[in-house]
N, C-alpha and C positions, 0 to 999 in steps of 0.2 A: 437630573441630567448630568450625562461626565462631562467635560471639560474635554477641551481638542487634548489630542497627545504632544508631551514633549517634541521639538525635531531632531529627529533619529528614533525616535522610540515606533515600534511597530503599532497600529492602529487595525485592527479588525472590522469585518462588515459586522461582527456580532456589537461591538461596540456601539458601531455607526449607527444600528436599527434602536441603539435607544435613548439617542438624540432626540430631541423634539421632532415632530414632524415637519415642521417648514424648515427646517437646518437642514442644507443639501452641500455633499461635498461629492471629490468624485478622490480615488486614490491610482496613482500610474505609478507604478517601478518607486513606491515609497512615497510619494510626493503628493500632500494634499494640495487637490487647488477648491474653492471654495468656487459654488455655484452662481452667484449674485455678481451682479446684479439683475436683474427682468432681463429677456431678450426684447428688441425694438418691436414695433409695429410689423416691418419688413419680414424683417428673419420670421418674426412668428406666422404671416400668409405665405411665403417660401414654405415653410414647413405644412400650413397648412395643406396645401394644394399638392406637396409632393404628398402626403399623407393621404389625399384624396383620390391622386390614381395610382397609388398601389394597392389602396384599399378595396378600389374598385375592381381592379386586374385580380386581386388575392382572392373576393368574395368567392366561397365554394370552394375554394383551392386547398391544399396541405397547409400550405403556408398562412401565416397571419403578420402585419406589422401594427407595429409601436411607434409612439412620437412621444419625448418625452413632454415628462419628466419619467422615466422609468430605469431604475439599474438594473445594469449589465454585470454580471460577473463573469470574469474571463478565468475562470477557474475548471478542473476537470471536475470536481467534488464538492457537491452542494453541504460545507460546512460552515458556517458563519466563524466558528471559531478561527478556523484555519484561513479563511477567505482573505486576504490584505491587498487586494486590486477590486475598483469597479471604477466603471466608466457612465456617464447616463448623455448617450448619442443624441442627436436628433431624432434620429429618426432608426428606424430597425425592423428586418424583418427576421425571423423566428422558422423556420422548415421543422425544425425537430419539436413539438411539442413538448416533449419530456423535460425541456430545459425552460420551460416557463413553470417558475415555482411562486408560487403566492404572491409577492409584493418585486420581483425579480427574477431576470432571467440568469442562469447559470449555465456557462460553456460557450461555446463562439459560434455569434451570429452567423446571418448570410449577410445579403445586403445592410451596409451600415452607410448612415449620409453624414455628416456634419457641416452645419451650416455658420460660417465665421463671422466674426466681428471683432472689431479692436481688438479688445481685452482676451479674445479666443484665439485668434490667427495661430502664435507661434504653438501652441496648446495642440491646436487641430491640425494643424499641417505639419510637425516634426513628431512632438511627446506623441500624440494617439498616433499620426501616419506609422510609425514605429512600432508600436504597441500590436496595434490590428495587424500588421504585418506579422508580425511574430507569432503572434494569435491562432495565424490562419484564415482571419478574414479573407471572405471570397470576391466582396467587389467592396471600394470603398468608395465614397463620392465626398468630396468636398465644393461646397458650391459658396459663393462670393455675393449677397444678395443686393450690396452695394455696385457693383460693377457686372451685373449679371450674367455672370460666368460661372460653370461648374465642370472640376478635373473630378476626370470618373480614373480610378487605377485598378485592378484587376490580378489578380494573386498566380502567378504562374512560377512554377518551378519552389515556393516558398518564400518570393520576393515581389513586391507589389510592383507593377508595367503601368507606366501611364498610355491607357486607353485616349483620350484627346480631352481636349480643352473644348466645352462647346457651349453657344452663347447662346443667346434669347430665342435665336429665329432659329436654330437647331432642334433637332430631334432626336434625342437619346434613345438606343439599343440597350433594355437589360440583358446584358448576358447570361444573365443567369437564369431569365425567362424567356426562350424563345420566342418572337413574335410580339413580346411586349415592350413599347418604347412610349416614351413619352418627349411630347410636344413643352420646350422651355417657354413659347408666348405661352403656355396656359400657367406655368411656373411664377414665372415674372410677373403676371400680369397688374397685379395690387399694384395702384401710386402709391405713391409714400405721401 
């Protein structure tokens, strides 16, 4: 197994694939943050249930999503060597097939969710909001599973628009799916 890299020294997805397999990092604009610890109870039926209708809205569709643990490469060129950015979202959904490569997706999502916690917030909400923006991510969702609230932002002009803030009893519009929106009481609904 190698050893993390020096800080400042560059770090590769070729590198990172031969890591143990339970070593999970994710790398932004140079900067390793390390996976760990487990996401809560919460966060993880947030995830679940968002996973559950878009998987159902997807079934037969072009499209397909992901919930992690799965990487993201925000790269135009599937070369591990060259590869020095990944991200592993919540949650993902995939339109272009071609960019789903064996253990990893390469090049920019559609919809992408990330769901925060302590240790995530400043991570999810400035380093990626940033990131995915630059990206070209098309819609981003960050959802709050403690305060059951989720800011949907939406990519126009090259600059992410916060589409609204909306809470339990709301019913989210994907923009990017016509006609498909989902109900946040079915989101929330797990006690903790």
């Amino acid at each position: 197994m190698l050893p993390m890299p020096e800080k400042g020294q560059p770090f590769t997805y070729a590198q990172y694939m031969m890591l143990d397999e339970d070593v999970r990092y994710e790398v932004i604009d140079g900067q390793v943050f390390n996976m760990s610890p487990a996401p809560t109870p919460k966060h993880q039926a947030v995830q679940r249930e968002l996973l559950v209708e878009f998987a159902a809205y997807l079934r037969g569709k072009e499209c397909t999503v992901f919930g992690a643990p799965i990487d993201v490469c925000l790269a135009e060129r599937d070369d591990p060597e060259q590869i020095r950015e990944w991200v592993e979202p919540d949650l993902v959904v995939v339109c272009d097939k071609s960019n789903i490569r064996g253990k990893r997706i390469v090049g920019v999502p559609d919809p992408v969710v990330e769901i925060i916690s302590k240790s995530t917030v400043r991570k999810d909400k400035i380093v990626k909001f940033h990131r995915y923006e630059r990206a070209g991510v098309k819609e981003y969702w960050i959802v709050d599973p403690v305060n059951e609230t989720m800011d949907v932002y939406v990519l126009e002009e090259g600059r992410f628009r916060h589409q609204g803030m909306y809470v339990r009893d709301d019913t989210i519009p994907v923009r990017l799916f016509p006609g498909f929106a989902i109900e946040l009481k079915n989101v929330f609904a797990e006690e903790e």
